[in-house]
SEVO-160398 format. One record per residue (C-alpha): residue in three letters; x, y, z; residue number from 1. Coordinates in steps of 0.001 Angstrom, whole numbers, plus 500000, padded with zeros to 6 digits. Layout:
N
["ALA" [X Y Z] NUM]
...
***
This chain:
335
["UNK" [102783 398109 683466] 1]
["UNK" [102138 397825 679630] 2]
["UNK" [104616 397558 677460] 3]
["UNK" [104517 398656 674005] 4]
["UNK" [106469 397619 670647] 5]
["UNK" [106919 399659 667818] 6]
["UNK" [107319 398206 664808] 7]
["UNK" [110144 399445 662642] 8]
["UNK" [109203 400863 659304] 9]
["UNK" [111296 397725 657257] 10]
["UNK" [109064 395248 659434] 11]
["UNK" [105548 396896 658648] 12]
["UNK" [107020 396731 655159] 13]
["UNK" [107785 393176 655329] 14]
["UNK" [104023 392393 657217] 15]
["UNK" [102198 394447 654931] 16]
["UNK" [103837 392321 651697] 17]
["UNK" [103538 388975 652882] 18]
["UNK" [099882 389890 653612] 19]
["UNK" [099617 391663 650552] 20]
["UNK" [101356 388429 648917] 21]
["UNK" [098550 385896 650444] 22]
["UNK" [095522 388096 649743] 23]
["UNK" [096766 387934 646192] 24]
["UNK" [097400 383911 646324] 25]
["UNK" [093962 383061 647415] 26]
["UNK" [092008 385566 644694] 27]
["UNK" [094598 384406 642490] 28]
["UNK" [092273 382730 640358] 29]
["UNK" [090259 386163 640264] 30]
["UNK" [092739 388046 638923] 31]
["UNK" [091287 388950 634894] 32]
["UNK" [091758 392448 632634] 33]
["UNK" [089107 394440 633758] 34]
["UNK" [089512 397041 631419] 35]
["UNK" [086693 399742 632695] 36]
["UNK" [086695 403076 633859] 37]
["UNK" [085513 404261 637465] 38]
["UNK" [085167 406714 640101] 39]
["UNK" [086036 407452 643659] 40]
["UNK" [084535 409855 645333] 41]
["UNK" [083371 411898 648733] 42]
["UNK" [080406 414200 649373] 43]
["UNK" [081890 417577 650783] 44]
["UNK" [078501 418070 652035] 45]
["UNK" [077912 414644 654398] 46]
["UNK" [080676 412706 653966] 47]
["UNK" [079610 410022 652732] 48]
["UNK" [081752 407726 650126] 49]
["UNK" [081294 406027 647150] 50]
["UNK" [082834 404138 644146] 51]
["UNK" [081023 404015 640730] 52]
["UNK" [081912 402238 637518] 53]
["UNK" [081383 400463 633721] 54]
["UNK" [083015 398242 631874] 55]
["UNK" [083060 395571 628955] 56]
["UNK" [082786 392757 631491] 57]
["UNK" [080632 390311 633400] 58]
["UNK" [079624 391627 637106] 59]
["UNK" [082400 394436 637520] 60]
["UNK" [080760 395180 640914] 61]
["UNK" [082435 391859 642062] 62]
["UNK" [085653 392458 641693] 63]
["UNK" [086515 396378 641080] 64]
["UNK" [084414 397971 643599] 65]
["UNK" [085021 398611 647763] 66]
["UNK" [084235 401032 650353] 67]
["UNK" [083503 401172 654398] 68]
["UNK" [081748 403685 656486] 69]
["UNK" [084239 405891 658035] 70]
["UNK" [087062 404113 655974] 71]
["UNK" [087228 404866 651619] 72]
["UNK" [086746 403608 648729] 73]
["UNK" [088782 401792 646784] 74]
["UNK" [088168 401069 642729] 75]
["UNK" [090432 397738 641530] 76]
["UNK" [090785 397489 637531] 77]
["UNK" [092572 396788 635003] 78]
["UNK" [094634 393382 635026] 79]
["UNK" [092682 393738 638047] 80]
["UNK" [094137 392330 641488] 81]
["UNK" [090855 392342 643882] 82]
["UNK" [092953 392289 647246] 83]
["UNK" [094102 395646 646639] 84]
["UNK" [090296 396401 647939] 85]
["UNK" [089872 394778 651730] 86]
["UNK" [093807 395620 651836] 87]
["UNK" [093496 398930 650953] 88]
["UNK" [090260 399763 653193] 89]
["UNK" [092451 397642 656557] 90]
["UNK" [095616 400134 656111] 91]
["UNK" [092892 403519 655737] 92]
["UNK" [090958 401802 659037] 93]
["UNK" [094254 401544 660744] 94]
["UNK" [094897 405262 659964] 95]
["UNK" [096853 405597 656635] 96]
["UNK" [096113 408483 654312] 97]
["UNK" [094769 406617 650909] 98]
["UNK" [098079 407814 649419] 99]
["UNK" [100235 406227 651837] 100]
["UNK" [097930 402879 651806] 101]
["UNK" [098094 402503 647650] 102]
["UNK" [101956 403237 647776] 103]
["UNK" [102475 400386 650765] 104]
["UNK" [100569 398229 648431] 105]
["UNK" [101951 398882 645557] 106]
["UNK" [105350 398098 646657] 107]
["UNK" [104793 394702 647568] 108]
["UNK" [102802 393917 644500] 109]
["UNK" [105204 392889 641238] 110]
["UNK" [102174 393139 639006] 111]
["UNK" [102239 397174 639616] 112]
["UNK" [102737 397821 636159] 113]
["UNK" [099769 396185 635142] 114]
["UNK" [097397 397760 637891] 115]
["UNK" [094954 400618 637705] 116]
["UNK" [094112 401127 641619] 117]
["UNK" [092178 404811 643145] 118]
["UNK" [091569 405043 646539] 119]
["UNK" [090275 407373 648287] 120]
["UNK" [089845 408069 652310] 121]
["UNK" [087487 409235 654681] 122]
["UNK" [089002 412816 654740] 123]
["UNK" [088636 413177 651332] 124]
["UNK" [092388 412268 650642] 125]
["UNK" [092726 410397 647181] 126]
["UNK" [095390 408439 645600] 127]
["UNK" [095408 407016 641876] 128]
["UNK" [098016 404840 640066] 129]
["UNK" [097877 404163 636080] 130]
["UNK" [100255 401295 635655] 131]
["UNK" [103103 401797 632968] 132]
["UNK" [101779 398255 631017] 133]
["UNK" [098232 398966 632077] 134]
["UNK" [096504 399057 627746] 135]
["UNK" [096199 402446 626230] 136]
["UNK" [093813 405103 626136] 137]
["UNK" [094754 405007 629670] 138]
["UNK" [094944 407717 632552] 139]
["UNK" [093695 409337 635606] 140]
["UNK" [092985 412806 637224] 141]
["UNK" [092647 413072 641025] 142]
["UNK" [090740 416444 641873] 143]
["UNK" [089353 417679 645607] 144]
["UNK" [087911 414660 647027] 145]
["UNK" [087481 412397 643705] 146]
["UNK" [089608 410952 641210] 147]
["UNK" [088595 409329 638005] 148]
["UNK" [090540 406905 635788] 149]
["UNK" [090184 404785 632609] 150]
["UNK" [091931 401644 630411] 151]
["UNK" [091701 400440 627436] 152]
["UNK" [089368 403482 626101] 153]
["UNK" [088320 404639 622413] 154]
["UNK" [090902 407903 623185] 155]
["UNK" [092323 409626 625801] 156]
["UNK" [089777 412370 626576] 157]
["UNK" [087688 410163 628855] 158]
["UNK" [089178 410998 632024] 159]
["UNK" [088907 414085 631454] 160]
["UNK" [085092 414219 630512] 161]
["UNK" [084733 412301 633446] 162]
["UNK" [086426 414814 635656] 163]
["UNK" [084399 417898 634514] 164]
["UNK" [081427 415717 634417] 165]
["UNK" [081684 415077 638601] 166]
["UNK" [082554 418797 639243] 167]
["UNK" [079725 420520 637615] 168]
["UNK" [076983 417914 637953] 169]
["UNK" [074332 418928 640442] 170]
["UNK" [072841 416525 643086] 171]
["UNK" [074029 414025 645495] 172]
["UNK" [077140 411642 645609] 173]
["UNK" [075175 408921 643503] 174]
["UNK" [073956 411663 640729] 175]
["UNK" [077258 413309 640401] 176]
["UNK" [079123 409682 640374] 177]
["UNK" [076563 408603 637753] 178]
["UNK" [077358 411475 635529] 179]
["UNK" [080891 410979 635470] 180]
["UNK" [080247 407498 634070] 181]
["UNK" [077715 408514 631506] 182]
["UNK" [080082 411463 630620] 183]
["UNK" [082659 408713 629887] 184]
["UNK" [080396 406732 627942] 185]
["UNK" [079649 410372 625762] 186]
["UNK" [083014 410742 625172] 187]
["UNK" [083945 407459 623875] 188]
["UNK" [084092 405119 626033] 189]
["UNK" [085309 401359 626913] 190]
["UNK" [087187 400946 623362] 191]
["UNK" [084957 397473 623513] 192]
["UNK" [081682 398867 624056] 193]
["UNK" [079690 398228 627869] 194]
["UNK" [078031 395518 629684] 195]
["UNK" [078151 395769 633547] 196]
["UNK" [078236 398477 635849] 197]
["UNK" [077854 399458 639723] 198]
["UNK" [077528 401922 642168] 199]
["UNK" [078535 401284 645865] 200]
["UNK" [077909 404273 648229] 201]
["UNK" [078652 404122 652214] 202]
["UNK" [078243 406565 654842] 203]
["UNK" [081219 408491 656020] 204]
["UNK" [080902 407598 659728] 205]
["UNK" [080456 404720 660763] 206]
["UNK" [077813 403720 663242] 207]
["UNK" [079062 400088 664068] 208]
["UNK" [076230 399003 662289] 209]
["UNK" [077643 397975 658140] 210]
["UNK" [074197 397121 657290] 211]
["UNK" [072882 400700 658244] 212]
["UNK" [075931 402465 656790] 213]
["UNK" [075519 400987 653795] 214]
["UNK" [073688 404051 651539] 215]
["UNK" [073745 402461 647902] 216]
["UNK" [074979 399301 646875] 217]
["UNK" [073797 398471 643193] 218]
["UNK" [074519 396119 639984] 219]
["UNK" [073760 395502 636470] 220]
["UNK" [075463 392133 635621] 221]
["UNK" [075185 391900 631995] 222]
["UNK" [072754 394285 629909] 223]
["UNK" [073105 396225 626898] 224]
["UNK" [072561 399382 628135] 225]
["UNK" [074113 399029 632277] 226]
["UNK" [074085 403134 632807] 227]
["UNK" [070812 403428 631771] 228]
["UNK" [069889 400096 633443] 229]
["UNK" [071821 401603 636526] 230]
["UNK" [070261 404927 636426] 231]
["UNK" [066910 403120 636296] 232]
["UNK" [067784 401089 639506] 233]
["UNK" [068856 404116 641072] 234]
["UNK" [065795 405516 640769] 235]
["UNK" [063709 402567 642244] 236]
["UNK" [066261 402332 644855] 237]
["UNK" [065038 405835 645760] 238]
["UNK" [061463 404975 646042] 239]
["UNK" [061998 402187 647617] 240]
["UNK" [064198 404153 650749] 241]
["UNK" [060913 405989 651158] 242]
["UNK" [059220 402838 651406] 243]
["UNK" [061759 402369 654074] 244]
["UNK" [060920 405446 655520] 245]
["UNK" [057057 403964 655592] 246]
["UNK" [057712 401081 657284] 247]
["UNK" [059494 402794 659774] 248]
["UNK" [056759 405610 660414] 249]
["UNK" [054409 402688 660624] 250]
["UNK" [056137 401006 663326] 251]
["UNK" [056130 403652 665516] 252]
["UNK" [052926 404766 664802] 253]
["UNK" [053796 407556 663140] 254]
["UNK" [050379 407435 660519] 255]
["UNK" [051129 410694 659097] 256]
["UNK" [054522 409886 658091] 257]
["UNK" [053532 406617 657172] 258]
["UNK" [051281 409038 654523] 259]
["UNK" [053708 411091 653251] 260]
["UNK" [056444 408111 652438] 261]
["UNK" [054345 405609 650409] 262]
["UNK" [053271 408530 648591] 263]
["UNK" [056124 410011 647335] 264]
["UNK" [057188 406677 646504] 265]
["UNK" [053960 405741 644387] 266]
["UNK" [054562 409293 643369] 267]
["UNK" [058101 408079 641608] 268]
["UNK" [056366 404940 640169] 269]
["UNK" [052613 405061 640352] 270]
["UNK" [052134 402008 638653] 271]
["UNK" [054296 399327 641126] 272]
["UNK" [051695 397693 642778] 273]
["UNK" [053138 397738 646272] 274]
["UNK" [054126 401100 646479] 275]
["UNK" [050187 402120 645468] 276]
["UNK" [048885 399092 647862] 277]
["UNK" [050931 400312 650539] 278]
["UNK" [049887 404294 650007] 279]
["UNK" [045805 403073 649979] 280]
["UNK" [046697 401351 653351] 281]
["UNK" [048176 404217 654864] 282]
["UNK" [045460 406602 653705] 283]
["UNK" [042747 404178 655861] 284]
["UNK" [044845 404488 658616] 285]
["UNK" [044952 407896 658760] 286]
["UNK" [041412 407933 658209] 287]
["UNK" [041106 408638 654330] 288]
["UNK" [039264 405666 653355] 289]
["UNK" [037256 407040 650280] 290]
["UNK" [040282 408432 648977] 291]
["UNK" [042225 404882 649647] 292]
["UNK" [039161 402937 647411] 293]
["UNK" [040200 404075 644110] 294]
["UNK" [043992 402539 644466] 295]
["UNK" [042984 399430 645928] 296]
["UNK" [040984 398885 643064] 297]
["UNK" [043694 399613 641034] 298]
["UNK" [046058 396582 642532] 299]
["UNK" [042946 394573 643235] 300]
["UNK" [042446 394993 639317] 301]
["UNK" [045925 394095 638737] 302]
["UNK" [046310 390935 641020] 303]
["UNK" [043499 389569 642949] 304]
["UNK" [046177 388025 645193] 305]
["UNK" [046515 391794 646881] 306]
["UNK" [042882 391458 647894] 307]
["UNK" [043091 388228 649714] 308]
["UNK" [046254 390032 652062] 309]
["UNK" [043574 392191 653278] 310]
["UNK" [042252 390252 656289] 311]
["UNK" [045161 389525 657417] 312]
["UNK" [046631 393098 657981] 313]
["UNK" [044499 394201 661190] 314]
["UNK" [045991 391428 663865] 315]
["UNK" [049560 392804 662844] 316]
["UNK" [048250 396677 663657] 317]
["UNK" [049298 396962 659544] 318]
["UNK" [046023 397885 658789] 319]
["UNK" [043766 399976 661361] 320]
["UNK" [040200 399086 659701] 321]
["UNK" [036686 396999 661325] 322]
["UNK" [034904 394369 659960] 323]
["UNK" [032769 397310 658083] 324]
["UNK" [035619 399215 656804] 325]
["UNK" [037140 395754 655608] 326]
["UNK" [034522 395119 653961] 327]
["UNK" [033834 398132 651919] 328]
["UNK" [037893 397967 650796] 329]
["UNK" [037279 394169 649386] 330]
["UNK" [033770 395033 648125] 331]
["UNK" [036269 397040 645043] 332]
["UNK" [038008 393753 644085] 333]
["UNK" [036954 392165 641088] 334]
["UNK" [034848 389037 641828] 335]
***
C-alpha cells in the first residue's frame, strides 16, 4: 500500500519561501532596475504563449523574459528579481493558476514593493503586480488572456496604449505582441529612451520536446532602434522557418514542397544568398533546370565560394543533377 502525505498549507508556504529565498541568493548578483515595459500573452486561437518586451537596458531578454510549452509566461522587471521566472513557471507546471503562483511568490519575497512581475498560464489565466516603490509612470492592465505593464515611463498612458494596441492588432501572437510594444514606444515610452528588446514565444502544449516547442525566441542586445531591429529579425526568422520547412520536405523527398518553401522564403528576401541558392537547387530537382540557371548565377556572381559547393551536393541526395546537368549549372559562374 502507498501512502500519501499532504502537505499543510503553512508548510508549502514555508517550502515555497525558503526556495523562493535561495533562488534569489544565487541571482543575487543579477538583481538590477530594469525599468522596461512588457507583455504577456496567449493566442486564443492555438494556444501558444509568449512574453515580449523593451527597455533602456543591456540584453533585457536575459533577465525579464520566461515561458514553457504547456506552462506560461512570466515577464520579471523592474528592480528586477530573475527567480521570480523558473519559480513562477515550477508552481504553474505543478498546477497553480498564474494568480495563485505570483501571490505564493510574492509573499515570501521582502523586495515586493520594488517588483513589477506578470504571469500568465497556460489557460489563459493572468496575474500582474505593480509594486508600491516600483518608479513612476508605473502600472498595469490585465485583459482576456494578456496583461501589459510599464515603469519608469514618460507618463502614464503607456499601459494603456499598449492594451488597445494587443486587442485590435491583427495577426499572430508575435505581430499582436510586437504592436503592443511599438504602441508603447508611440505613446511615450521608457522615460530614458530604448536599447534592448525580445520576444520569446512557446507552444501551448508541450510535446516533451523544449527544442520543438520553442516557436520564437529572439534578441536585440544593444541597438538604437531594438523594435525596429526586432521587427526586422522577426521577419527573417519567418523566412528562415520556411527554410525549415525546405529542409524538411527535402529529407523526405518531398521535391515539390522542397519548391514551394525556399521560394517563399527567397520570396521574403530575394537577395540572401542562401535562400536564392537553396530555391535554384530545388528547382533542378524538381526538374526546372533552365529556370534554376538564372539564380545560380546570381549567388555565383555574388560569391564564387557557392559555386565550388556544387559538386559536392549529389553524394548527399542534396542535389539530384549528372555530370551534364552539373556542368551546365557551373558553366554560369564567373571564371
Amino acid at each position: 500500500m502507498m501512502h500519501v502525505r499532504f502537505l499543510s498549507v503553512p508548510l508549502v508556504a514555508a517550502i515555497l519561501a525558503a526556495s523562493f529565498t535561495n533562488a534569489r541568493s544565487q541571482s543575487a548578483s543579477s538583481v538590477r532596475p530594469v525599468h522596461t515595459y512588457s507583455i504577456v500573452a496567449q493566442d486564443s486561437v492555438t494556444g501558444d504563449l509568449g512574453v515580449a518586451v523593451q527597455s533602456h537596458w543591456f540584453s533585457v531578454g536575459s533577465m525579464v523574459t520566461w515561458a514553457e510549452a504547456g506552462v506560461g509566461a512570466v515577464a520579471t522587471q523592474s528592480f528586477v528579481d530573475p527567480a521570480y521566472g523558473p519559480l513562477g513557471l515550477t508552481l504553474m507546471r505543478g498546477g497553480k493558476t498564474a494568480r495563485q503562483a505570483l501571490d505564493g511568490l510574492l509573499a515570501a519575497d521582502p523586495g515586493r514593493d520594488v517588483r513589477q512581475v506578470a504571469m500568465i498560464d497556460a489557460q489563459g489565466n493572468v496575474a500582474t503586480h505593480t509594486g508600491t516603490k516600483c518608479i513612476q509612470g508605473a502600472g498595469h492592465i490585465a485583459g482576456r488572456r494578456y496583461s501589459v505593464q510599464a515603469n519608469l515611463m514618460s507618463n502614464d498612458r503607456i499601459w494603456g496604449a499598449m492594451s488597445k494596441a494587443f486587442a485590435s492588432a491583427p495577426g499572430d501572437l508575435a505581430e499582436r505582441m510586437l504592436a503592443a510594444l511599438e504602441a508603447a514606444e508611440q505613446a511615450g515610452g521608457d522615460i530614458r529612451g530604448k536599447q534592448s528588446a525580445a520576444i520569446l514565444i512557446v507552444k501551448g502544449v508541450s510535446t516533451g520536446k523544449p527544442w520543438a516547442d520553442r516557436i520564437m525566441e529572439l534578441r536585440v542586445e544593444d541597438h538604437e532602434a531594438p523594435l525596429v531591429e526586432l521587427r526586422r529579425l522577426i521577419r527573417v526568422h519567418r523566412a528562415y522557418d520556411h527554410m525549415n520547412q525546405g529542409d524538411l520536405a527535402v529529407e523526405h523527398g518531398d521535391v515539390d514542397g522542397a519548391l514551394r518553401a525556399y521560394s517563399a522564403a527567397e520570396a521574403m528576401f530575394p537577395d540572401n544568398l542562401e535562400m536564392k541558392f537553396w530555391h535554384a537547387v530545388a528547382l533542378v530537382n524538381a526538374g526546372r533546370t533552365p529556370e534554376s540557371l538564372p539564380l545560380f548565377e546570381a549567388v555565383f556572381k555574388a560569391n564564387r565560394d557557392w559555386a565550388t559547393l556544387i559538386p559536392r551536393l549529389p553524394a548527399s541526395g542534396t542535389l539530384t543533377a549528372d555530370e551534364a546537368t552539373l556542368t551546365r549549372i557551373l558553366a554560369v559562374a564567373p571564371r
